[in-house]
FIKE-170667 format. One record per atom (N, C-alpha, C): residue in one letter; atom name; y, z, x. Coordinates in steps of 0.1 Angstrom, whole numbers. Example, Ala and Ser with C-alpha at 12.3 -4.5 7.8 and 13.67 -1.06 7.14 Angstrom:
<atoms>
A	N	-57	78	132 .
A	CA	-45	78	123 .
A	C	-33	78	132 .
S	N	-22	71	128 .
S	CA	-11	71	137 .
S	C	0	79	129 .
</atoms>
This chain:
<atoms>
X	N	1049	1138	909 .
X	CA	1042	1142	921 .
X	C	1038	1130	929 .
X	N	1031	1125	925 .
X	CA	1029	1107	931 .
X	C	1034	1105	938 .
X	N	1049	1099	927 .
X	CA	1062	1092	936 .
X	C	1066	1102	950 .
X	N	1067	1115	950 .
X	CA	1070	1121	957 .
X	C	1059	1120	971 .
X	N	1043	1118	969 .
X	CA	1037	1117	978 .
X	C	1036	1104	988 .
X	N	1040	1093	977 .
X	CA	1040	1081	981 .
X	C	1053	1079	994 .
X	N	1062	1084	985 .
X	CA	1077	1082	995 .
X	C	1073	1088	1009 .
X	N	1068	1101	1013 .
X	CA	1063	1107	1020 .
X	C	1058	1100	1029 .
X	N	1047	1091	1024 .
X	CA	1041	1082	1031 .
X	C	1045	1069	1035 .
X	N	1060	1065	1034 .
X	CA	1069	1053	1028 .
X	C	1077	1060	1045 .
X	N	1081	1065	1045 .
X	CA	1096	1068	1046 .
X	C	1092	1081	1061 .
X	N	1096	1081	1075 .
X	CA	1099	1094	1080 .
X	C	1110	1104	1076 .
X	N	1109	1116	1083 .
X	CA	1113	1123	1086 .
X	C	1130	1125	1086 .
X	N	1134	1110	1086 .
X	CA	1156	1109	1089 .
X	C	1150	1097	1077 .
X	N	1147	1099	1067 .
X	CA	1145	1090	1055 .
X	C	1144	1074	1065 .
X	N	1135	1070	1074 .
X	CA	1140	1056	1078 .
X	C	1124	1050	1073 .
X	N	1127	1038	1068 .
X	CA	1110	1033	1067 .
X	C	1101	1030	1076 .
X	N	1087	1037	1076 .
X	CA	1077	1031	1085 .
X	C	1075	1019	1086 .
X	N	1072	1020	1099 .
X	CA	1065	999	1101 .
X	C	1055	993	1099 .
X	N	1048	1004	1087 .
X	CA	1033	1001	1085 .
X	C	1031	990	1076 .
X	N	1041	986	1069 .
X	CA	1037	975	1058 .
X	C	1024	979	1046 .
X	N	1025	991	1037 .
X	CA	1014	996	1027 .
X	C	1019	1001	1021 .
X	N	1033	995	1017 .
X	CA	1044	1001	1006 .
X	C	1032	1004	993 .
X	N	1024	992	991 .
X	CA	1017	991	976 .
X	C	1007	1005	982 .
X	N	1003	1002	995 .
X	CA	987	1012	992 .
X	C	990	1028	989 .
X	N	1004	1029	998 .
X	CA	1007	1046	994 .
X	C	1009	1044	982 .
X	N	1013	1039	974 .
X	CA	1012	1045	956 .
X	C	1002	1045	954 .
X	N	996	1034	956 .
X	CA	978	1040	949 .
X	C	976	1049	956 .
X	N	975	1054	966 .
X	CA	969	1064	975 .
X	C	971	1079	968 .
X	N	987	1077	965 .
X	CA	990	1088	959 .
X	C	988	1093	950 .
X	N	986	1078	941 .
X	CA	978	1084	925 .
X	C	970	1087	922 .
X	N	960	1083	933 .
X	CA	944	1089	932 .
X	C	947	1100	941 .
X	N	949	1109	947 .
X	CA	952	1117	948 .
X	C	956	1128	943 .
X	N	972	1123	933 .
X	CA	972	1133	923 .
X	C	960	1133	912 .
X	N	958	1120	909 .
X	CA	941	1123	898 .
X	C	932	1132	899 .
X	N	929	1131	914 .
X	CA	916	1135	919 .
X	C	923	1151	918 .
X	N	935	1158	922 .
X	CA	937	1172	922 .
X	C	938	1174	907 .
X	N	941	1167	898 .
X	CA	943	1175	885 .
X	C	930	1171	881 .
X	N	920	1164	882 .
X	CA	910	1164	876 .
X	C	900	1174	881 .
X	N	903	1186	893 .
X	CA	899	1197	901 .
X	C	908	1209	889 .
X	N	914	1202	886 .
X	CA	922	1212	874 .
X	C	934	1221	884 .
X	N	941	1216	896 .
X	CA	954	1221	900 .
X	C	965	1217	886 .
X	N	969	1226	887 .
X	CA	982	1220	878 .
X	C	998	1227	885 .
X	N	1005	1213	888 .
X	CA	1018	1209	890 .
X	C	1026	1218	885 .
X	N	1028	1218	868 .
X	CA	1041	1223	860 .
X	C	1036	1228	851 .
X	N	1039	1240	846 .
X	CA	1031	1247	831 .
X	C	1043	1246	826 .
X	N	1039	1239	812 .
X	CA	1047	1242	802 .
X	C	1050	1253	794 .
X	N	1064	1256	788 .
X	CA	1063	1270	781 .
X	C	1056	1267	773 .
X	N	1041	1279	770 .
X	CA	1039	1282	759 .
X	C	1048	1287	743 .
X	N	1042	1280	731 .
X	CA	1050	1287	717 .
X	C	1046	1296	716 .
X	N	1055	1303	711 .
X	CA	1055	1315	708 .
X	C	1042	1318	696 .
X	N	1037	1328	695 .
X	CA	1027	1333	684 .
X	C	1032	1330	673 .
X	N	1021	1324	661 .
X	CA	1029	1324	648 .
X	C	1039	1306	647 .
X	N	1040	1300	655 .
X	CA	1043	1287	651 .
X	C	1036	1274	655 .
</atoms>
């Protein structure tokens, strides 16, 4: 999810790069971001639960 936020922030709309020069800050940006939502307790992907009994 990160990566995906980051590029977002990387990259317009016809995939061309911005001219912002914060390649590094959008990944941090993005991973405190995703931290801060899962530590609000969103969650991304559920895993399948096992079945009862194992």
């Amino acid at each position: 999810m990160a990566d995906a936020l980051a590029y977002a922030m990387r990259f317009d709309e016809r995939d061309k790069a911005r001219r912002t020069g914060i390649e590094y800050a959008s990944q941090l940006a993005a991973d405190q971001f995703v931290r801060q939502l899962t530590a609000n307790g969103l969650v991304f992907m559920r895993r399948r639960s096992a079945p009862a009994g194992r």
